[in-house]
C-alpha positions as CSV (number, residue, x, y, z in Angstrom):
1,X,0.0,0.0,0.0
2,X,1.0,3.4,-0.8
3,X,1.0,6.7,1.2
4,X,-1.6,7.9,-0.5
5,X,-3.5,4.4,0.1
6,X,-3.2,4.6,3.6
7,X,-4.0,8.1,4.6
8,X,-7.4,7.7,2.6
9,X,-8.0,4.5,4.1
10,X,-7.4,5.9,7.3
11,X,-8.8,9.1,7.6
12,X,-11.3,8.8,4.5
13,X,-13.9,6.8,7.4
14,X,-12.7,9.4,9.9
15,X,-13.7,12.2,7.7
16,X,-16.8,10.3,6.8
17,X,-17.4,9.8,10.6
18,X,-17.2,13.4,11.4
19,X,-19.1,14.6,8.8
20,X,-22.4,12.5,9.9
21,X,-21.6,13.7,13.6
22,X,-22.0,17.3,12.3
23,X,-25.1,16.5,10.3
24,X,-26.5,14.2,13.7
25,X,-25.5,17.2,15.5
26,X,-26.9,20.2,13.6
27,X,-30.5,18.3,13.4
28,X,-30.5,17.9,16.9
29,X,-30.3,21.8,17.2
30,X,-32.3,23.6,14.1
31,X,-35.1,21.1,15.6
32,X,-35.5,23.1,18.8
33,X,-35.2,26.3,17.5
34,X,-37.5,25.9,14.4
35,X,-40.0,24.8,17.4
36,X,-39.3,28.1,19.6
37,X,-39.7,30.0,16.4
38,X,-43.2,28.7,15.5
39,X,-44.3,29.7,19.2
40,X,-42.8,32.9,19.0
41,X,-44.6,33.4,15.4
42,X,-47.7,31.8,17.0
43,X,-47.5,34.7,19.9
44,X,-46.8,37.6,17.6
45,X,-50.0,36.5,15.6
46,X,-52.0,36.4,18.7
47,X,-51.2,39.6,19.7
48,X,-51.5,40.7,16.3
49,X,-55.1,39.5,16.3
50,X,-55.8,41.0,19.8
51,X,-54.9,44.8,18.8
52,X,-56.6,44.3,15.4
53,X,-60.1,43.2,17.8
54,X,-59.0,46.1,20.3
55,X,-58.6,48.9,17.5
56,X,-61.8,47.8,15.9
57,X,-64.2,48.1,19.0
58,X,-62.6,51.4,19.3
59,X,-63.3,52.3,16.1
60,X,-66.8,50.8,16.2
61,X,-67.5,52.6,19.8
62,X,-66.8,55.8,18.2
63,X,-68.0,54.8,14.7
64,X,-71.4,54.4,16.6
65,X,-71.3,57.3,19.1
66,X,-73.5,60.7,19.6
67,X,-69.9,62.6,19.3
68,X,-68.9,61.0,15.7
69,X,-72.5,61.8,14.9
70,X,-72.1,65.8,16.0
71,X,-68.9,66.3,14.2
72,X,-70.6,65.1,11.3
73,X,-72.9,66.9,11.4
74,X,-70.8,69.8,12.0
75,X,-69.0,68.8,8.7
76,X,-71.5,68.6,6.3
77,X,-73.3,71.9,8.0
78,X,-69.9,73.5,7.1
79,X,-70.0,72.3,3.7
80,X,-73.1,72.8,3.1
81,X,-72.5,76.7,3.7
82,X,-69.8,76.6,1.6
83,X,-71.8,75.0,-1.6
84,X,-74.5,77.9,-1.3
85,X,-71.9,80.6,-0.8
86,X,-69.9,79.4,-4.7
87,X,-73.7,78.7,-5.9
88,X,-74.6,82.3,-5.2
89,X,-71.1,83.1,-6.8
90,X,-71.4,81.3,-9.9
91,X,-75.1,81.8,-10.1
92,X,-76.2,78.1,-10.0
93,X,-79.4,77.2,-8.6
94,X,-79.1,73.8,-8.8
95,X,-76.0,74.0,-6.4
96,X,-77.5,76.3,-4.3
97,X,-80.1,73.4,-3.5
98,X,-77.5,70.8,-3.1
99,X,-76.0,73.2,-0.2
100,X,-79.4,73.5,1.4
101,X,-80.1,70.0,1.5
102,X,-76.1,69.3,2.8
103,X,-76.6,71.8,5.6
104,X,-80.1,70.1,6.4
105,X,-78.3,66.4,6.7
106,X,-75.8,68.2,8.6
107,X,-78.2,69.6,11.3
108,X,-80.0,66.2,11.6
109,X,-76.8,64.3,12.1
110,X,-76.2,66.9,14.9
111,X,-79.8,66.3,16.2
112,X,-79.0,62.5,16.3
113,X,-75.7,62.8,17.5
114,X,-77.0,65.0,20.3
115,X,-79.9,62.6,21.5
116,X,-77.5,59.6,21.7
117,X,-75.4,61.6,23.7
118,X,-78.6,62.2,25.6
119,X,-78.7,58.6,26.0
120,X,-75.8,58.0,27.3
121,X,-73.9,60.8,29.3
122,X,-70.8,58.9,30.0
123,X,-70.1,59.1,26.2
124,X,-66.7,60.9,25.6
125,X,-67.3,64.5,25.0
126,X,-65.4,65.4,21.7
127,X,-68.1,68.6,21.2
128,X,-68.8,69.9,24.8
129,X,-70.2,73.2,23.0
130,X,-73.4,71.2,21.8
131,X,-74.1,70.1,25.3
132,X,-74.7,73.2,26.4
133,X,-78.0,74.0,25.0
């Protein structure tokens, strides 16, 4: 047998050995941490879900209350105004209407928005001003 011959029957298996211990051994470890990154995926979707149901009954709460209602109301009173006073500028009856009838939707969103704060008095007060009547 030659050098050559002996050195790769020797250390060839060795090499061969070692390289299945590094494969045995790197299993062993991607196992556990793929399983501590699915929990920690798991528990960011969770929370995830949680603010998305916390935002939307915010949302909804104010979506739905007597103040969201007023400032509407506010709004398209506002607008409204505005419409008539460029109607009256550019001489357009038909416009003129349409800024009547905003400033009418406007002051019955108000109406609405004031009897559901009516209602319910420990609404958040986002117009104190229309309390006050």
């Amino acid at each position: 047998m030659s050098g050559t011959e002996i050195v790769t029957n020797v250390v060839g298996p060795t090499i061969e050995e070692m390289k299945q211990a590094v494969e045995v051994l790197a299993d062993s470890t991607i196992a556990p941490i793929q399983a501590a990154a699915l929990e920690l995926q798991e528990n960011a979707q969770s929370a995830v879900d949680q603010v998305k149901d916390a935002v939307t009954s915010a949302v909804d709460a104010i979506v739905q209350g007597g103040s969201a209602d007023q400032m509407r109301g506010y709004a398209n009173e506002a607008m409204g105004k505005v419409k008539v006073a460029v109607a009256l500028a550019a001489q357009s009856p038909e416009l003129v209407v349409a800024g009547i009838a905003q400033q009418t939707i406007g002051e019955m969103q108000k109406f609405v928005g004031e009897a559901k704060l009516a209602a319910d008095p420990d609404e958040l007060k986002i117009v104190p001003e229309a309390r006050r009547s």
